[in-house]
N, C-alpha and C positions, 0 to 999 in steps of 0.2 A: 279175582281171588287174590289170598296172599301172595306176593311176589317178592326175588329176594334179588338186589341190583348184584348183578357178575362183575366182575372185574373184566377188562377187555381181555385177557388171557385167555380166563376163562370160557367167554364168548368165540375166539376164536378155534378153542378144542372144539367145541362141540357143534359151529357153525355147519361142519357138514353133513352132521346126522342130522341135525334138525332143520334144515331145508331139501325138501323131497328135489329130486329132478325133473322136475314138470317145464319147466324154461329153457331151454339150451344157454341161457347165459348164466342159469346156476353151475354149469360146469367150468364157464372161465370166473366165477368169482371162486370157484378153490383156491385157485394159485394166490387169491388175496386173502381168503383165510391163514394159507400156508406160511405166506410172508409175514402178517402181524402176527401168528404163532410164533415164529423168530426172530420177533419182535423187531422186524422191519418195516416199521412203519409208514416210514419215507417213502419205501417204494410200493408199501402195499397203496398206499394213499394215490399216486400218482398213476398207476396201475388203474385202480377203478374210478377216477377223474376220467379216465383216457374213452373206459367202458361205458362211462355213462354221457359222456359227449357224443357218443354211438349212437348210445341208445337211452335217452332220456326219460323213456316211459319205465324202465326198471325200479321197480321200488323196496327191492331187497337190495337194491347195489347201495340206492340214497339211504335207506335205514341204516347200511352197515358206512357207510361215510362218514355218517354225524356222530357214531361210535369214536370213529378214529380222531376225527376233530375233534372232540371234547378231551380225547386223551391230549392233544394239542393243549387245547386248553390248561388241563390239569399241567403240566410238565410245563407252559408258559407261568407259572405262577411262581416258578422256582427262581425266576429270571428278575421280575419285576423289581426286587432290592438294588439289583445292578443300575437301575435309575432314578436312585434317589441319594441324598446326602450332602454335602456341603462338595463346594469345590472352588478350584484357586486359579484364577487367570490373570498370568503376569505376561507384563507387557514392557514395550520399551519407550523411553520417553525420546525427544529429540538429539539429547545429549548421549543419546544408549545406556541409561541408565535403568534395570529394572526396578520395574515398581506392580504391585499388585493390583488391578482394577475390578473393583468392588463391583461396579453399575454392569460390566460385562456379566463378571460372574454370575449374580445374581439373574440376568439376563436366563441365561445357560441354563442353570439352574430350573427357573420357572418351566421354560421350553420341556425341559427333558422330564421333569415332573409330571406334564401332562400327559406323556408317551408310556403307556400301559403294557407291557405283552400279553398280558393274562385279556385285560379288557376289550382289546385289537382279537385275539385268538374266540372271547366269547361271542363277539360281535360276526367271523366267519360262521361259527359252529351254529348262531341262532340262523343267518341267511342261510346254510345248509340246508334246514327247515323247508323256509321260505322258496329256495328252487327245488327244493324236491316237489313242494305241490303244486308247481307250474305243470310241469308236464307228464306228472303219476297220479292216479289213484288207488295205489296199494303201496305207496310209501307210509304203513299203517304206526309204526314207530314214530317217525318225525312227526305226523299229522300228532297225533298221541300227548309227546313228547313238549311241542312248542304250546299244544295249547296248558299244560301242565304249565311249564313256564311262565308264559306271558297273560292268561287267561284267568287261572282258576284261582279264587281267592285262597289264603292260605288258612290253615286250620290249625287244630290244637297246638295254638300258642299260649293258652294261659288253663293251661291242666292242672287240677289239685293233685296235694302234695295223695290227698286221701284215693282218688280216682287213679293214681299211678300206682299207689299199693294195690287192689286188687287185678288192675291191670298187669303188673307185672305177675300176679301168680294167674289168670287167666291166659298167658303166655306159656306158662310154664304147662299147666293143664292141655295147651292146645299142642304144645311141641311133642307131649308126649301121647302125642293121639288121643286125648279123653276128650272129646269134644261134647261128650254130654255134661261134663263138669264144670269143662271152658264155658259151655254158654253159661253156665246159672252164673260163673265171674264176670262174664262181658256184662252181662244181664246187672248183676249189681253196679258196676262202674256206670254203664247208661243213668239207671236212676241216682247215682252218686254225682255224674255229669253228662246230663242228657245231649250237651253238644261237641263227644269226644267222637271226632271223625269215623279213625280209624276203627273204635271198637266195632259201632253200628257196622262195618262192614264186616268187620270179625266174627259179629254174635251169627249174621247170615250164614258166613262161612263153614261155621260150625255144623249149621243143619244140612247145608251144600254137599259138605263132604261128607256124613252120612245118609246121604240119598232121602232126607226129608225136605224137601222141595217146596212143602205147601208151607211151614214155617219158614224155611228159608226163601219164600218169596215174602211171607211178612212181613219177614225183621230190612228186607231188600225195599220194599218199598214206605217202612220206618223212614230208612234214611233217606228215602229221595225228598218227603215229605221235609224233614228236618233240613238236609240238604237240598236246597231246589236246583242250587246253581251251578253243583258236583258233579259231571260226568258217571264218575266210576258207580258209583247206587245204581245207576239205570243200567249200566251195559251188565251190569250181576242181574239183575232181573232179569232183564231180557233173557240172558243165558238160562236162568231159573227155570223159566215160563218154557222154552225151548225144550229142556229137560222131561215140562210135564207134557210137552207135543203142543203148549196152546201157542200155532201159530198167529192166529187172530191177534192174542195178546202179545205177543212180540211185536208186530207189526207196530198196532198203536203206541207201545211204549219205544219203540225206534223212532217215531214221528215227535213224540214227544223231547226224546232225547235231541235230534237234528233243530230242535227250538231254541236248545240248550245253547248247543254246538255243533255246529256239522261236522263231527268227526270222522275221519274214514273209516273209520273199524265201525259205526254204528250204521251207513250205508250197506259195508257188506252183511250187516248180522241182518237187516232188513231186505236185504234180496237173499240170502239163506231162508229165512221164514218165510216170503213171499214162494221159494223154491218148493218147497218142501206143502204150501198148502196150495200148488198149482196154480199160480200165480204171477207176475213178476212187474216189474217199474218199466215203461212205454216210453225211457228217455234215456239218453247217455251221457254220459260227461263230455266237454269237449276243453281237451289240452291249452294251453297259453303257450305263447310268446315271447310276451313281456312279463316283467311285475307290474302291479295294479296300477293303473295312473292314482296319485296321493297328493293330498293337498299340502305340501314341506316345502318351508323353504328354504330352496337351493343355494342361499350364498352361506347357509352355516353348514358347517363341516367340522365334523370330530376328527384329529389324529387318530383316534384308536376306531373310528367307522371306517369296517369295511368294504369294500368296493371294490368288485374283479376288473382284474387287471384286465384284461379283453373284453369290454363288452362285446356281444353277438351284434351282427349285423341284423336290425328289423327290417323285413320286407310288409307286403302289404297279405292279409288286412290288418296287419295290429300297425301300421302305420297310422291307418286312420283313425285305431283305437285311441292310440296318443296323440294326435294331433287334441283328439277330442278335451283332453286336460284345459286347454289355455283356453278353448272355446267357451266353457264352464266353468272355469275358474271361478269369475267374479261375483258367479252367481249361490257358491256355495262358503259353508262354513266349514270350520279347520279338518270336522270331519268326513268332507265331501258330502256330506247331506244338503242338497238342495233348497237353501231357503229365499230367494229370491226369485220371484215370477219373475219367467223370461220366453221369447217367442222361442227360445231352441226346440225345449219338449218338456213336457207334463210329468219326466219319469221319477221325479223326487230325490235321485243319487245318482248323483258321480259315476259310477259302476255302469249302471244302466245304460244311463245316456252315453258311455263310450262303446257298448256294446250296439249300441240303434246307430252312430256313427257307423260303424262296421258292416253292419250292416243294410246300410244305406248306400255304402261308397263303392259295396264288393259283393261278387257271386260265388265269392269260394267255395267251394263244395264243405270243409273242414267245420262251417256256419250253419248248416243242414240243418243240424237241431236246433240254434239258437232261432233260426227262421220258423219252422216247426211253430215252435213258443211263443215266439210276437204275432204270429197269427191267429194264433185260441189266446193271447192275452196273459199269457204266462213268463213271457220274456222276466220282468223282475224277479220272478221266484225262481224262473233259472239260471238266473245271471248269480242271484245272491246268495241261493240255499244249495242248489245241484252244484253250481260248479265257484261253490264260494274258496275263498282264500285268504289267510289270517290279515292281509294289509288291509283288505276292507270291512272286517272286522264289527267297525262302529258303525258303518251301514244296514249292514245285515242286522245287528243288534235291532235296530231303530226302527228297522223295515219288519220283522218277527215279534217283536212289540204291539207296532200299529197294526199289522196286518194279518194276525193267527190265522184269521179266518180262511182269508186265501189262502195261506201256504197248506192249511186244512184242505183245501176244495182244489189244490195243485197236485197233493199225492192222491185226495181221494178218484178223482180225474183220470191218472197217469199210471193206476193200479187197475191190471188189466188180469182176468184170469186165463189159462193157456187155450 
């Protein structure tokens, strides 16, 4: 539904009503709402750095971290001027005479031109992300948030001047609650320009919030049709369908959605529906160690990429996970998709075949379910779809591409009723 971005002020007034006390560690993240309320950032930051090296499965600590990062971000921007401009290095010659050197300068110059703050701060704030979905599944924000980023292609970029005029008085109509007036405006902008994002989700909305659900499943799945590759159309459906009790149909369009994008918010709206029609998924996520073994090459390096200062120590099995990289290297393309027959394994990606390593080399309990899954032949669907992560990304794509069928015959399988 509509959403309106808070300001982190704002987010931090109201961070304590709006997370219930169901966790004991919603009670120590008060003290970090308290402090970026007065707008102590610094320590509120280093405070839930500390909570979540604790406890890494927290995923309200990691959603409200990538908060405080991007304010980072934002406030490094102000910075960035400070390294740019001309500059003068004088020098002495053998007689002690100064004299100005151009070739240094210019040196200097270059250097410090490449040195970002803002670019350095966006590059933590997007890894934020990236270690939150190692070791949570209800950091529903960041999951949300990076694929919005790095994923979703961008939309109404080239809106008529004509389709902005009724849109802005369908605006106007829907601010002040007329939502039956607002749709016939969304309604004309759609046929003025059938592929303006935001309305299609707007005109749903309309019916949404007067409790007419069977249009506002319509106009919901308008847009998924128009948008295939959109997230947000399906997760309103979903909710729509929800509305009208058809679990069945949430189910399917959650399966549909997870094609899209395995996003975490659409895992749980699919065991809510599975919930509620006496039902549930016969599998569980299983946390990371590392980040994904990736096909990159390691001698370039950005100034402004970031990279934590301590790496964690890897023990085993993700030892052997990584070792798995060099092993398979050769055999794959940029995107670790497997194109080269080789006697290692048959599993078509990078991913996979680090996880068959793993579990080949080790009996960790932790691997239960990944064992579970290579032995009914599911291992890929659960490496790539259940417990996917944005680094391997182009696998998944490639693998859900080729393979619907399965990943069809993987939930239908793995959906059990109570």
């Amino acid at each position: 539904m509509k959403k309106t971005l808070l300001l982190i002020a704002a987010i931090c007034i109201q961070a304590i009503t709006l997370f219930s006390q169901s966790n004991p560690l919603d009670k120590k993240m008060e003290k970090v709402y308290a402090l970026a309320e007065k707008e102590k950032y610094k320590d509120a930051t280093e405070y839930l750095e500390k909570l979540l090296e604790d406890n890494p499965e927290y995923g309200k600590g990691w959603d409200f971290l990538s908060k405080l990062r991007y304010k980072d971000y934002e406030d490094s921007k102000l910075i960035d001027g400070l390294f740019s401009g001309k500059m003068t290095v004088t020098t002495k010659d053998k007689d002690g005479n100064k004299t100005e050197n151009d070739s240094m300068s210019n040196a200097i110059v270059d250097m410090i031109s490449k040195i970002s703050p803002s670019k350095r701060a966006y590059s933590k704030y997007i890894y934020t992300f990236r270690q939150a979905l190692l070791t949570s599944d209800d950091a529903y924000y960041c999951s949300t948030i990076l694929r919005q980023k790095k994923i979703d292609p961008e939309t109404d970029t080239a809106v008529s001047k004509k389709a902005i005029k009724y849109y802005n008085s369908a605006e106007g109509e829907f601010g002040k609650k007329n939502y039956e007036e607002a749709a016939k405006l969304y309604k004309r902008v759609i046929e003025e320009q059938s592929d303006f994002f935001k309305v299609s989700l707007y005109m749903g909305d309309c019916f949404y919030f007067t409790g007419n659900y069977v249009n506002a499943a319509e106009a919901f799945r308008a847009a998924v049709k128009t948008f295939p590759d959109l997230l947000e159309p399906r997760k309103y459906l979903i909710d729509t369908y929800g509305k009208q009790k058809l679990y069945d149909k949430c189910v399917e369009e959650c399966i549909d959605a997870m094609l899209v994008y395995p996003d975490l918010s659409i895992s749980e709206k699919m065991r809510d529906a599975l919930y509620f029609s006496d039902k549930k998924l016969d599998f569980t996520w299983t946390p990371r160690a590392v980040m994904p073994n990736k096909m990159v090459d390691t001698t370039q390096s950005s100034l402004n990429e970031y990279k934590p200062e301590k790496p964690k120590t890897v023990t085993a099995p993700w030892t052997f996970y990584q070792k798995a990289l060099d092993n398979m290297k050769p055999n794959c393309n940029s995107k670790g998709i497997i194109t080269t027959p080789n006697k290692l394994s048959d599993a078509g990606y990078l991913e996979v075949y680090s996880w068959e390593e793993m579990l080949k080399n080790s009996t960790d309990p932790s691997l239960e379910q990944a064992r579970k899954m290579q032995k009914d032949g599911f291992l890929d669907c659960y490496v790539l779809v259940t417990c996917f992560h944005y680094d391997f990304y182009e696998q998944y794509h490639d693998f859900v591409t080729k393979r619907k069928d399965k990943v069809l015959q993987y939930y239908k399988k793995y959906i059990v009723a109570k």
